[in-house]
TORFIFI-13849 format. One record per residue (C-alpha): residue number from 1; residue in one letter; x, y, z. Coordinates in steps of 0.1 Angstrom, whole numbers, plus 5000, padded with zeros to 4 digits. Layout:
BEGIN
+------+-------+------+------+------+
| voba | lumdo |   xx |   yy |   zz |
+------+-------+------+------+------+
|  NUM |     A |    X |    Y |    Z |
...
+------+-------+------+------+------+
***
This chain:
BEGIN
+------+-------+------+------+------+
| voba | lumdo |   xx |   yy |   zz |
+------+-------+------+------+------+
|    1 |     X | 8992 | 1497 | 4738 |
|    2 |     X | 9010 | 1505 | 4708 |
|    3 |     X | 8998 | 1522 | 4676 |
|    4 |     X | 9027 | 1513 | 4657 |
|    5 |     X | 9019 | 1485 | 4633 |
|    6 |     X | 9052 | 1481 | 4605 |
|    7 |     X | 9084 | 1496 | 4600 |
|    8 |     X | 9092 | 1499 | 4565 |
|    9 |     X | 9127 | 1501 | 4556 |
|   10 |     X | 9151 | 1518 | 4528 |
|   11 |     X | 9179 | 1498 | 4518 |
|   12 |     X | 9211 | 1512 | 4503 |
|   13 |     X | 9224 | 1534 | 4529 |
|   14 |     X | 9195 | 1521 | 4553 |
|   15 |     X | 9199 | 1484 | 4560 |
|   16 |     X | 9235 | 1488 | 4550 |
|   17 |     X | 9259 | 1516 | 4539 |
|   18 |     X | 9260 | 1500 | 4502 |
|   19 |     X | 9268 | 1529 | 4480 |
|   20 |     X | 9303 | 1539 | 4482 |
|   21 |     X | 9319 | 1506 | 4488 |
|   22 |     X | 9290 | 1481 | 4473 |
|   23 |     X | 9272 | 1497 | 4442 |
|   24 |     X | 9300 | 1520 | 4426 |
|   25 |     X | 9326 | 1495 | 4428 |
|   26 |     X | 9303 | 1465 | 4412 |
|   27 |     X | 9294 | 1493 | 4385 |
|   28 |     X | 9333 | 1498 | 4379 |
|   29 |     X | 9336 | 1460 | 4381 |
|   30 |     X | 9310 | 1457 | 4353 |
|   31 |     X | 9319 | 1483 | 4337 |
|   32 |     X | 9356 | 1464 | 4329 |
|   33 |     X | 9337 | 1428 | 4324 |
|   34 |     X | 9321 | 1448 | 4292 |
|   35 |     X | 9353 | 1466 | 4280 |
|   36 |     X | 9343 | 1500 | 4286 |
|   37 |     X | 9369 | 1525 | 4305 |
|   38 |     X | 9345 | 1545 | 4327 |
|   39 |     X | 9354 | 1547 | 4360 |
|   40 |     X | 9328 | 1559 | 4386 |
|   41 |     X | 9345 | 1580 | 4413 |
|   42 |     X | 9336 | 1589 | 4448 |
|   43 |     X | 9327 | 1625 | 4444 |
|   44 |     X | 9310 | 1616 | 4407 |
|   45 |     X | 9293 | 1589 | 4419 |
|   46 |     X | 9278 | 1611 | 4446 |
|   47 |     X | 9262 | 1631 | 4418 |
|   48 |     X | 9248 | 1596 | 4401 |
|   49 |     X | 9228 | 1591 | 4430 |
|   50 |     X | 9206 | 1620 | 4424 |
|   51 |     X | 9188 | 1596 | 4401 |
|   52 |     X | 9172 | 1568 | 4416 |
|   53 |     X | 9179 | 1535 | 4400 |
|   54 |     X | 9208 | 1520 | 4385 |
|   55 |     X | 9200 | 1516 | 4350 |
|   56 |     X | 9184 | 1551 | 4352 |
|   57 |     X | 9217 | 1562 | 4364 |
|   58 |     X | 9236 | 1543 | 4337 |
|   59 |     X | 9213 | 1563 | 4314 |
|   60 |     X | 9221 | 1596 | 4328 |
|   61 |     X | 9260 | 1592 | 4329 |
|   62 |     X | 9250 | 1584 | 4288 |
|   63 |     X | 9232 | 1618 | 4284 |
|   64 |     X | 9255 | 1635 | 4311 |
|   65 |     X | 9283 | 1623 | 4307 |
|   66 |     X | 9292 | 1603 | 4282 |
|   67 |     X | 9269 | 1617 | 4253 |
|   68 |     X | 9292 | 1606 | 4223 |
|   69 |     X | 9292 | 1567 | 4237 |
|   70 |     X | 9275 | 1547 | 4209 |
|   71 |     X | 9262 | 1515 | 4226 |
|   72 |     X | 9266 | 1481 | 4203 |
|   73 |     X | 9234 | 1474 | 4197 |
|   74 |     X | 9198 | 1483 | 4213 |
|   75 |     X | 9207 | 1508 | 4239 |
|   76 |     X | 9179 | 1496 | 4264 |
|   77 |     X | 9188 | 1458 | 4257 |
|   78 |     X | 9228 | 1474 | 4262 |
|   79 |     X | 9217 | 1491 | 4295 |
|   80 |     X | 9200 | 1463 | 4310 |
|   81 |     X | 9234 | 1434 | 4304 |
|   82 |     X | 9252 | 1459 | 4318 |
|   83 |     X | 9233 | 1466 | 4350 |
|   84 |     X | 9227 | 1429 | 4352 |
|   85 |     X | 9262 | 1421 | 4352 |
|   86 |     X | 9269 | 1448 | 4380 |
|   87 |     X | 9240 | 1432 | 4401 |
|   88 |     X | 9258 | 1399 | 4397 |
|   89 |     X | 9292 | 1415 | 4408 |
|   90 |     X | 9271 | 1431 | 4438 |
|   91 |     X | 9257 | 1396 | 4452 |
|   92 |     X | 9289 | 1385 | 4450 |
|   93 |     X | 9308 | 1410 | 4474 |
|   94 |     X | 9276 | 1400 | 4495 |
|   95 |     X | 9283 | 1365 | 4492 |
|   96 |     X | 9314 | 1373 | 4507 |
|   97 |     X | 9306 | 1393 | 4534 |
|   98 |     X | 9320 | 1426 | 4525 |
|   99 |     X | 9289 | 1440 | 4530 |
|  100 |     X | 9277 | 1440 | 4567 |
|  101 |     X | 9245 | 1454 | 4578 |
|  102 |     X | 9247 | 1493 | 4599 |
|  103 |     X | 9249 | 1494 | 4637 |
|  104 |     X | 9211 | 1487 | 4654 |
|  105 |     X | 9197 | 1472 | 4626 |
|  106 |     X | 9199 | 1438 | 4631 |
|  107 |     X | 9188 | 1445 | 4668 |
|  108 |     X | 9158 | 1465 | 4656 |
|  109 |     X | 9147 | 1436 | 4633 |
|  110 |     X | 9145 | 1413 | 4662 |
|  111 |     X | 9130 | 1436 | 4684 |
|  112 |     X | 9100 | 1443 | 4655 |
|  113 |     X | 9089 | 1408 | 4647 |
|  114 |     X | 9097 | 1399 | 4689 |
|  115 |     X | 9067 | 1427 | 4695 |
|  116 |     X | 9046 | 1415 | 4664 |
|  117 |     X | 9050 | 1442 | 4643 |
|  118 |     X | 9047 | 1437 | 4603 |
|  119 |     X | 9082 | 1447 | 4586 |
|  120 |     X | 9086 | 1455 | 4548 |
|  121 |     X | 9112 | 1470 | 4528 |
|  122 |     X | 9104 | 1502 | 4500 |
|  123 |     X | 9135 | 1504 | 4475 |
|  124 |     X | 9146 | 1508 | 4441 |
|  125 |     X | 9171 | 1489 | 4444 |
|  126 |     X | 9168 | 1448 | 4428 |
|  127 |     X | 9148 | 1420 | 4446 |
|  128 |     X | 9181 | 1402 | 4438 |
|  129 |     X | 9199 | 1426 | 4454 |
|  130 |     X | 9177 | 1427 | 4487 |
|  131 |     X | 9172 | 1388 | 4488 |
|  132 |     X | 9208 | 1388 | 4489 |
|  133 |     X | 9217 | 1413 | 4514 |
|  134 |     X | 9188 | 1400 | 4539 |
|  135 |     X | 9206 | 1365 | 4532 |
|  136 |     X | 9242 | 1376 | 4536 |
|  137 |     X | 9232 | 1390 | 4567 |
|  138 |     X | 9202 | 1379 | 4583 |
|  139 |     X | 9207 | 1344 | 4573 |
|  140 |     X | 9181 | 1322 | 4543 |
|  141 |     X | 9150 | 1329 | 4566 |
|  142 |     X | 9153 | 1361 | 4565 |
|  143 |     X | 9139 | 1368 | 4536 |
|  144 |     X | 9107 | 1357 | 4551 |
|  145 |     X | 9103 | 1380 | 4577 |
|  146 |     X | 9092 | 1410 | 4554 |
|  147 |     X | 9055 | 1407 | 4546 |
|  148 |     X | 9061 | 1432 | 4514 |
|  149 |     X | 9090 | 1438 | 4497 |
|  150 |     X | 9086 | 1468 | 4474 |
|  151 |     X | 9116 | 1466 | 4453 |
|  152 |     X | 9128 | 1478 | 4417 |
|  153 |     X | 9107 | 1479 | 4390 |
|  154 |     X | 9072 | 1468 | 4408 |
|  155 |     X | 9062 | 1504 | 4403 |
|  156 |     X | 9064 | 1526 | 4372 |
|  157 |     X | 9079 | 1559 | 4392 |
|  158 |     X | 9111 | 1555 | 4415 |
|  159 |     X | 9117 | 1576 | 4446 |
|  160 |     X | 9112 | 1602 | 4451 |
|  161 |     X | 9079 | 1596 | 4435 |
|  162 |     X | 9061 | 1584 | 4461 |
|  163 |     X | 9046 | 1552 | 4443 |
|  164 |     X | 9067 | 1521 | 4461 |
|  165 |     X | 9057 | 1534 | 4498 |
|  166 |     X | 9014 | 1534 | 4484 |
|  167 |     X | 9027 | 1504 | 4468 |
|  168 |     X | 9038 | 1486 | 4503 |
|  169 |     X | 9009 | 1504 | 4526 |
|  170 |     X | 8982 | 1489 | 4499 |
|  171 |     X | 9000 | 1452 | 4503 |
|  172 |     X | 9001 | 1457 | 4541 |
|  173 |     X | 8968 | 1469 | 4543 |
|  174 |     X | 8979 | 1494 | 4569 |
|  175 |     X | 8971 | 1533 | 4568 |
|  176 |     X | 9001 | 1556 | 4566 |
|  177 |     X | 8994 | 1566 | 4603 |
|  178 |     X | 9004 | 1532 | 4620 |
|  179 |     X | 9039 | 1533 | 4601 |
|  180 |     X | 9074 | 1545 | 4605 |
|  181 |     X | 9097 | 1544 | 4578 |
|  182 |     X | 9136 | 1542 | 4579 |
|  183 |     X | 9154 | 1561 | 4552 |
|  184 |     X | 9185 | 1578 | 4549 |
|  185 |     X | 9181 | 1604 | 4520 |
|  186 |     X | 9160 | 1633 | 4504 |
|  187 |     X | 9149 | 1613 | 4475 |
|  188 |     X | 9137 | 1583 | 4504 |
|  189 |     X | 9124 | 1612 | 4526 |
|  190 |     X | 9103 | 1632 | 4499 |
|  191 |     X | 9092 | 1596 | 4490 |
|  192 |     X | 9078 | 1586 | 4526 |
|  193 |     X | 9068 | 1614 | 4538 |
|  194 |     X | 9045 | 1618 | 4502 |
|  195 |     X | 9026 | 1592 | 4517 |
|  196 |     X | 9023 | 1610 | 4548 |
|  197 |     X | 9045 | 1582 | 4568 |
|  198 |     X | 9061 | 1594 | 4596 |
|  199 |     X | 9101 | 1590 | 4590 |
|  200 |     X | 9134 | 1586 | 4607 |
|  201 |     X | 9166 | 1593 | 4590 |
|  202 |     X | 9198 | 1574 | 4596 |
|  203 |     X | 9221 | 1597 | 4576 |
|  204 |     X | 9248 | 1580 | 4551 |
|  205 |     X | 9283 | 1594 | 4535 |
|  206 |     X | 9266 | 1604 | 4505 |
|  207 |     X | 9236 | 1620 | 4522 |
|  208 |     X | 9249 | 1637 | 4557 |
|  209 |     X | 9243 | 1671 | 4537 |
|  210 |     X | 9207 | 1663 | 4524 |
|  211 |     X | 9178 | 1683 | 4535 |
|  212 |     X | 9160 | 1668 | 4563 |
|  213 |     X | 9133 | 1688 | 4565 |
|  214 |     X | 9102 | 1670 | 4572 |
|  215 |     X | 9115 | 1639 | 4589 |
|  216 |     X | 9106 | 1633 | 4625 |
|  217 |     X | 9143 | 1628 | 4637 |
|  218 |     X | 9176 | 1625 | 4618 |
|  219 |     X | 9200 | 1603 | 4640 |
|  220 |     X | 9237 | 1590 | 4630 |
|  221 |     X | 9227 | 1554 | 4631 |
|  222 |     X | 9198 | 1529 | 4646 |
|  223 |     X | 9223 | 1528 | 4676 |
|  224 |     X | 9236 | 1495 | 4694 |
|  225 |     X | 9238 | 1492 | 4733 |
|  226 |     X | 9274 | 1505 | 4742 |
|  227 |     X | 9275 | 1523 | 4710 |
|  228 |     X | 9247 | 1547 | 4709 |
|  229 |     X | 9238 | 1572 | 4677 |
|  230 |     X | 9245 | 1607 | 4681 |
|  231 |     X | 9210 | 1628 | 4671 |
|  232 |     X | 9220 | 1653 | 4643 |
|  233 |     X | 9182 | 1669 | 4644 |
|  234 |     X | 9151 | 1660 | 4665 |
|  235 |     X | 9141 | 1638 | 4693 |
|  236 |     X | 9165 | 1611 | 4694 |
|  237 |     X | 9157 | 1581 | 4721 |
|  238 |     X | 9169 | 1593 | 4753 |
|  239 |     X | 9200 | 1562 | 4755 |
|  240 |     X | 9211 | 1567 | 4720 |
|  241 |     X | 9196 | 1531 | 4706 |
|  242 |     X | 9162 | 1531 | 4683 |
|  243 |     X | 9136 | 1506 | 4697 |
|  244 |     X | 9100 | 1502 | 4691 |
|  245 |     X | 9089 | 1518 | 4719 |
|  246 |     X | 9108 | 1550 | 4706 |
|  247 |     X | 9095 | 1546 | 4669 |
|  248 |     X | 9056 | 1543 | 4686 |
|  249 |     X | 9064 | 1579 | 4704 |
|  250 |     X | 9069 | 1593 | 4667 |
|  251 |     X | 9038 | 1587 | 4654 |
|  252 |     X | 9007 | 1614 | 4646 |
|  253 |     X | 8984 | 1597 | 4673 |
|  254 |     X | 9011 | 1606 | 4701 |
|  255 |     X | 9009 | 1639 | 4692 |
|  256 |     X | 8975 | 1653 | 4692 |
|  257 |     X | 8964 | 1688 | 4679 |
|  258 |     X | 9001 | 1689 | 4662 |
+------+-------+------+------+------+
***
């Protein structure tokens, strides 16, 4: 019988490799709609992602960055239009399928609610932004199939505080011991594993040199039959392809006295 009760997922770089060729090129877009001439790079957008949250990020290439940039008007009431009007350019690269979801997942979700399990998503990323991804990809039901969705500001601290995973368990009503959460960075780790839920990694461009340390396997991707994921540290499943009963192996109550 299986202990394993929800898989909680991440979602930039998680559900689907958003970040380089998603989120910094809907901030660009934005970033033009409003007249400004920033242009977030590859490499300096890597740094960006350090802070969790995109108008926290917009905030910190202000102080960082951009420190003589007077905004017109309220700079909070500034920050927000302009992350709005990235979001909007964001769902609309969705809407048009440039966005497709990482090898295994889909075939993971299917597998999960096919063996009853409870799935939820832990982000700080938008609802908008989630809603639309599940929808581009999953289809309008989709959305549905996640009992919680923790998601942008529905906690005061963003990862890697550790507040949206308590946030989810609470809405579950599961304990920390009959979860596994899917991540694919530090930030998502630290945040997981602060409340003490076991954790695979699927790494990402931007996070393939993170620190891992904690996480009870970092693998290359969920895996798909035919195309399995290499296992860059831990106990990957022996054929190369996540399923539940692999994720249920990973779990405290499998390994007793450890």
């Amino acid at each position: 019988m299986s202990d394993l009760k929800a898989l909680i997922f991440d979602v930039d770089g998680t559900l689907a490799d958003t970040e380089q060729d998603g989120h910094r090129p809907a901030f660009n877009a934005a970033f033009r709609e409003m007249g400004l001439d920033w242009d977030w790079t590859v490499p300096l957008y890597g740094q960006l992602l350090q802070v969790a949250g995109g108008k926290e990020r917009i905030r910190h290439y202000l102080d960082e960055f951009a420190p003589g940039f007077t905004p017109p008007g309220d700079l909070d009431r500034f920050i927000g239009d302009l992350h709005a009007c990235k979001t909007q350019h964001f769902v609309d690269m969705l809407e048009r399928g440039e966005i497709p979801l990482r090898p295994g997942v889909c075939r993971l979700i299917h597998e999960a609610r096919s063996a009853g399990l409870m799935l939820a998503i832990a982000t700080t990323t938008s609802l908008t932004n989630v809603k639309s991804l599940l929808r581009a990809n999953l289809g309008e039901a989709s959305v549905r199939w996640f009992r919680v969705i923790g998601a942008g500001d529905v906690v005061p601290a963003k990862k890697p505080a550790s507040d949206i995973y308590h946030y989810v368990l609470e809405h579950l009503d599961l304990p920390a011991r009959a979860c596994v959460a899917i991540e694919d960075s530090a930030q998502g780790l630290r945040a997981s594993r602060g409340a003490a839920i076991t954790t695979v990694i699927t790494v990402s461009g931007y996070t393939v040199e993170d620190d891992f340390s904690g996480a009870a396997a970092v693998l290359e991707h969920l895996g798909e039959p035919g195309m399995p994921g290499r296992v860059v540290r831990g106990r990957g499943p022996g054929n190369g392809v996540v399923d539940v009963r692999y994720l249920d192996s990973l779990l405290p109550s499998r390994h007793p006295g450890v």
